[in-house]
VOVEXLO-233405 format. One record per residue (C-alpha): x, y, z; residue in one letter. Coordinates in steps of 0.25 Angstrom, whole numbers, padded with zeros to 4 digits, always signed. Layout:
REM VOVEXLO-233405
XYZa;...
This chain:
REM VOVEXLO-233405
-0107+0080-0068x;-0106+0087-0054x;-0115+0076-0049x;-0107+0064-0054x;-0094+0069-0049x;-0100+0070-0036x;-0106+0055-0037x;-0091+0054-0040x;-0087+0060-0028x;-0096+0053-0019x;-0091+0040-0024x;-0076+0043-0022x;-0081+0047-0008x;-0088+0034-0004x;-0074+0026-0011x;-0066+0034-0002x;-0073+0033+0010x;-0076+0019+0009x;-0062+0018+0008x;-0058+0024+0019x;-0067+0017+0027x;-0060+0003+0023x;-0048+0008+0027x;-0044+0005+0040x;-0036+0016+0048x;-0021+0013+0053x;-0020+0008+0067x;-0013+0017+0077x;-0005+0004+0078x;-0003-0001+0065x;+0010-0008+0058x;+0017+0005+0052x;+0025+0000+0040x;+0041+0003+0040x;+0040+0006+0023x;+0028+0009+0015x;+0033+0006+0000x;+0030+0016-0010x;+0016+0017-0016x;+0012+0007-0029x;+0005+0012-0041x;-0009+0006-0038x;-0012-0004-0027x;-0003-0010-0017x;-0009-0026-0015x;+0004-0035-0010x;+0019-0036-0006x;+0028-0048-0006x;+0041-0045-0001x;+0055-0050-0008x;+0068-0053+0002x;+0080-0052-0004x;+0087-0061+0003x;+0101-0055-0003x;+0097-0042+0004x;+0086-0041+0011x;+0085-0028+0014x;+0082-0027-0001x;+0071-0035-0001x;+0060-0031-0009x;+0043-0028-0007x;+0034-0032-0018x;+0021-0027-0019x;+0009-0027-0027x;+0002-0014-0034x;-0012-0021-0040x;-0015-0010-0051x;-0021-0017-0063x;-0012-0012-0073x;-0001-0004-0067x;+0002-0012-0055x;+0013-0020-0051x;+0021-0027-0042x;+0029-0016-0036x;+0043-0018-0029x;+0048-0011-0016x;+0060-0010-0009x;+0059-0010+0007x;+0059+0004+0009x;+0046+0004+0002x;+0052+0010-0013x;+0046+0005-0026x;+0057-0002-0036x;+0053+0001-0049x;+0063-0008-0056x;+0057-0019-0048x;+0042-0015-0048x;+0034-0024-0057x;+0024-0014-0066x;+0014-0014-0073x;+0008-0028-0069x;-0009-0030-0069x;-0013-0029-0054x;-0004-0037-0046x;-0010-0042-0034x;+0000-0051-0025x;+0014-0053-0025x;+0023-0065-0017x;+0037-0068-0018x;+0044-0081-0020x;+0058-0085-0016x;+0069-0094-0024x;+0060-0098-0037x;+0068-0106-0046x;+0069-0099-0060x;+0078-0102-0069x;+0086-0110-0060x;+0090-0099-0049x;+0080-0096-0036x;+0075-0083-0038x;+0063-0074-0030x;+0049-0071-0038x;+0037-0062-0036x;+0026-0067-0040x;+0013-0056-0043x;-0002-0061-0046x;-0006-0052-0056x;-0021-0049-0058x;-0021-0043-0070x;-0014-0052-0078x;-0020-0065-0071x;-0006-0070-0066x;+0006-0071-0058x;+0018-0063-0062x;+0031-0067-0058x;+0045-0059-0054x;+0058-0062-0052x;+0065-0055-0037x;+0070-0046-0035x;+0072-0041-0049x;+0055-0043-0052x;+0058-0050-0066x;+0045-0057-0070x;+0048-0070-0072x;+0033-0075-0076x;+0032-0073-0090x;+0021-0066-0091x;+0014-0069-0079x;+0009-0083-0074x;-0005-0085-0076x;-0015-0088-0064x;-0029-0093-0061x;-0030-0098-0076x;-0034-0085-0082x;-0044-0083-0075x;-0047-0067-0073x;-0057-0070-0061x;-0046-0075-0053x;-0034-0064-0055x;-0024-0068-0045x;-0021-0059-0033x;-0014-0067-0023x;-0001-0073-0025x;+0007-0083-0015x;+0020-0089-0018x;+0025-0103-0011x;+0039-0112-0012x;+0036-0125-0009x;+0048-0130+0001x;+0048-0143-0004x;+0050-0140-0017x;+0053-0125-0019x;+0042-0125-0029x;+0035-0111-0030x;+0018-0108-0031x;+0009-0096-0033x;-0003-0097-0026x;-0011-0087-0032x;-0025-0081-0027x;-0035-0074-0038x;-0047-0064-0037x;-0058-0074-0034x;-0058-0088-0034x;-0063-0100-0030x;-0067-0104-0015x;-0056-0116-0017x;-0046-0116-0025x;-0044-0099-0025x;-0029-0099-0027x;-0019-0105-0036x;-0007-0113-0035x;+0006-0109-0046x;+0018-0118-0046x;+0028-0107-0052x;+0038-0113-0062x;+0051-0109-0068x;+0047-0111-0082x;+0061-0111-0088x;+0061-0098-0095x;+0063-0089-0083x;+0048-0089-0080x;+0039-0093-0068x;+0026-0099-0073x;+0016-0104-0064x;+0008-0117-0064x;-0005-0119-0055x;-0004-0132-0046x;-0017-0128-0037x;-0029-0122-0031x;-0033-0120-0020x;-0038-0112-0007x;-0051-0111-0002x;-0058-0095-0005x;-0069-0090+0005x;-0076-0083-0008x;-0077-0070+0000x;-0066-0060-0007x;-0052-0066-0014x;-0038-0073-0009x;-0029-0062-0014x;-0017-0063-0002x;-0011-0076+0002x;+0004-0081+0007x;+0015-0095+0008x;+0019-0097+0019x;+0032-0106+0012x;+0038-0111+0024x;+0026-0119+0029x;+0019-0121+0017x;+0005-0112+0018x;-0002-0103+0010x;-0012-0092+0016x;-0020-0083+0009x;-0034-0074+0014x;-0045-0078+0010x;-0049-0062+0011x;-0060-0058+0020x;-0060-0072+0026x;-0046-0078+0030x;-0033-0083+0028x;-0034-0099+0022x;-0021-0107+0023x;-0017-0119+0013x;-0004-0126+0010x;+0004-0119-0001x;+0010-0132-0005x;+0001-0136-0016x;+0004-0150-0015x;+0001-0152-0001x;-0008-0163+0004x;-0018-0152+0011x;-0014-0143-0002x;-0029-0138-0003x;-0032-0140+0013x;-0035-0126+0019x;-0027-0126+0031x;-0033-0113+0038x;-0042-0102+0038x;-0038-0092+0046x;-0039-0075+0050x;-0056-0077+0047x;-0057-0067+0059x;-0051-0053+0062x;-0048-0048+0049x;-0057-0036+0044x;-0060-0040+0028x;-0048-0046+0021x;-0038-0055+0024x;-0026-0051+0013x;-0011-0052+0014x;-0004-0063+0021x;+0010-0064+0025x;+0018-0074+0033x;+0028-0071+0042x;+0037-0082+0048x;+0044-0082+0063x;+0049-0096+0060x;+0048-0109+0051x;+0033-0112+0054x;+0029-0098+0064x;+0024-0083+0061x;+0014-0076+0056x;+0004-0073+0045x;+0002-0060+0042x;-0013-0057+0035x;-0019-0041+0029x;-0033-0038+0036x;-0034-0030+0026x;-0047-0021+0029x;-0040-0020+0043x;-0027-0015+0040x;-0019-0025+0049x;-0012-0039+0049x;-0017-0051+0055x;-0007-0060+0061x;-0007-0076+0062x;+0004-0085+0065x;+0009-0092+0053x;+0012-0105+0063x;-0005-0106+0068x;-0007-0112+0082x;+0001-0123+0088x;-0004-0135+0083x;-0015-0127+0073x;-0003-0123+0062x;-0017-0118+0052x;-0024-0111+0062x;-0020-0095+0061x;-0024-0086+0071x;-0023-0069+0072x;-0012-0066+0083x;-0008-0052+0079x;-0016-0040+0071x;-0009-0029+0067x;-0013-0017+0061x;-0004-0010+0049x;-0004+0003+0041x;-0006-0004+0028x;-0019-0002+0021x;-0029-0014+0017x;-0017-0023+0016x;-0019-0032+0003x;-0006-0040+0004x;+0006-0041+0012x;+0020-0048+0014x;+0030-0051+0025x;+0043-0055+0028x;+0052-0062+0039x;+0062-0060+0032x;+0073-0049+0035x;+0074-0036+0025x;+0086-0031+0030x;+0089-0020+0041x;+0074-0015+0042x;+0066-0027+0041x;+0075-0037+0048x;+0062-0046+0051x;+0056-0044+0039x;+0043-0034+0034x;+0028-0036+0031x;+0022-0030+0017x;+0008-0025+0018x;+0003-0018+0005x;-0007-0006+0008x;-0018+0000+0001x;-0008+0014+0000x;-0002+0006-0014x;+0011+0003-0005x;+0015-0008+0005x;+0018-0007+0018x;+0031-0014+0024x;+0032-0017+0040x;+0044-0021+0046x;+0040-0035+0053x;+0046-0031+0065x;+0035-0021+0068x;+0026-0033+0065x;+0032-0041+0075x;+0029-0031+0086x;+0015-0032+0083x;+0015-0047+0083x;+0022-0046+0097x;+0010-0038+0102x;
């Protein structure tokens, strides 16, 4: 017995050490957040951020706790607090979380928040900024198929039309063809079902697609290709060059994974794209607009270190949230089980450098 329970020990030693050795130590000069949200019950993955328009100093944080059977889709306030009313728990590991604005249901334009749930091989869907679920259920994805749970969740409005997609990302999966297209519908009951009008998107093989993002205004869809590098394709299904990979970009200067993605917008067609080198505990910084002349070709111009841990997702905004974050916030989930909230103004100086 005494010689199991020092095998034991050993064990929980070599754990802990190799742990600590993947941790990267916080930069003298890291990005230090203005709110740290209260700790979930098991495992922090990904934000999404809700503007209320109405007052936006009561917008809201969403973020992602991936326990298998006791996690959730947890909702914050922007000083950091947990609203249990709101919070969506139990759930079956959620991974990612995106937020859609003005979805017709029931003939009034409402917000949704739509979750990839592992555990239940769906996507479940809820009502802002009450956090009804509106999916019946649960919409399911990838056909059933338990090898390809889905992780990674981006939601897109088609301008032309104001038609909605999920494109939904799974543990593994082909090397075309990796994600999945949903057009959501209002079913006429006061549901949102899902029905699938495409795959596409070309996958390296190496590790998985989990972290992807619209960018709505210009009509693109990034996600990392982890461990190799951010591919860029129309969102628009029904585009000419629909299944045209536009770009392949950020294949240098990361440490291991490329994870979350976020867009920032200076303009109509200008800003940045914000990427999680995860195992190097900083962002990596490309404009949004390319080079003059090169719209698809996407070059670092700014790393920045930050105080969140092995950064799996993360969100941002341009938009204003009231007296404290008058140029909007950046969301990055850290290993601590909380997320992280940076006053983009702090950003900005760091981009100015």
């Amino acid at each position: 017995m005494i010689v199991k329970r020092n095998v034991r020990a050993c064990v929980s030693l070599l754990l802990a050490c190799a742990a600590c050795e993947k941790s990267v130590p916080l930069a003298a000069d890291a990005l230090r957040p203005t709110v740290v949200t209260q700790i979930v019950l098991n495992d922090s993955d990904d934000p999404a951020i809700w503007v209320d328009t109405l007052d936006p100093a009561r917008s809201l944080i969403l973020g992602t706790d991936k326990g298998d059977t006791t996690g959730g889709v947890y909702v914050f306030d922007l000083d950091g607090r947990i609203d249990t009313v709101r919070t969506r728990r139990p759930m079956l590991r959620p991974n990612n979380v995106d937020i859609v604005t003005g979805f017709m249901l029931g003939g009034v334009r409402v917000d949704l928040a739509v979750a990839a749930e592992r555990g239940s091989l769906s996507l479940r869907v809820f009502r802002l900024p009450d956090m009804t679920p509106v999916d019946g259920g649960g919409i399911k994805v990838f056909e059933g198929d338990s090898t390809r749970a889905p992780m990674g969740i981006a939601l897109y409005t088609r301008s032309a039309d104001s038609a909605v997609f999920a494109i939904v990302g799974g543990k593994g999966g082909p090397a075309e063809g990796y994600l999945w297209q949903y057009r959501l519908r209002d079913v006429g009951d006061g549901t949102v079902r899902g029905e699938k009008v495409r795959a596409f998107g070309t996958f390296s093989g190496k590790k998985e697609i989990e972290a992807m993002a619209v960018d709505h205004a210009l009509g693109f869809v990034y996600y990392s290709d982890e461990t190799v590098g951010l591919r860029k394709y129309h969102a628009d299904p029904d585009h000419p060059d629909a299944a045209k990979e536009l770009a392949l970009f950020g294949t240098t200067g990361f440490v291991q994974d490329h994870e979350g993605i976020g867009i920032y917008p200076t303009s109509d067609t200008t800003g940045y794209l914000l990427v999680s080198d995860q195992q190097g505990r900083r962002l990596q910084v490309f404009a949004r607009e390319g080079k003059s002349g090169a719209p698809h070709t996407h070059e670092i111009i700014a790393t920045i270190p930050v105080s969140a841990e092995e950064t799996d997702g993360l969100d941002v905004t341009a938009k204003a949230l009231g007296p404290k974050f008058p140029e909007g916030v950046l969301v990055m989930m850290s290993t601590d089980k909380t997320f992280h909230v940076y006053d983009w103004r702090e950003v900005r100086k760091r981009l100015a450098k």
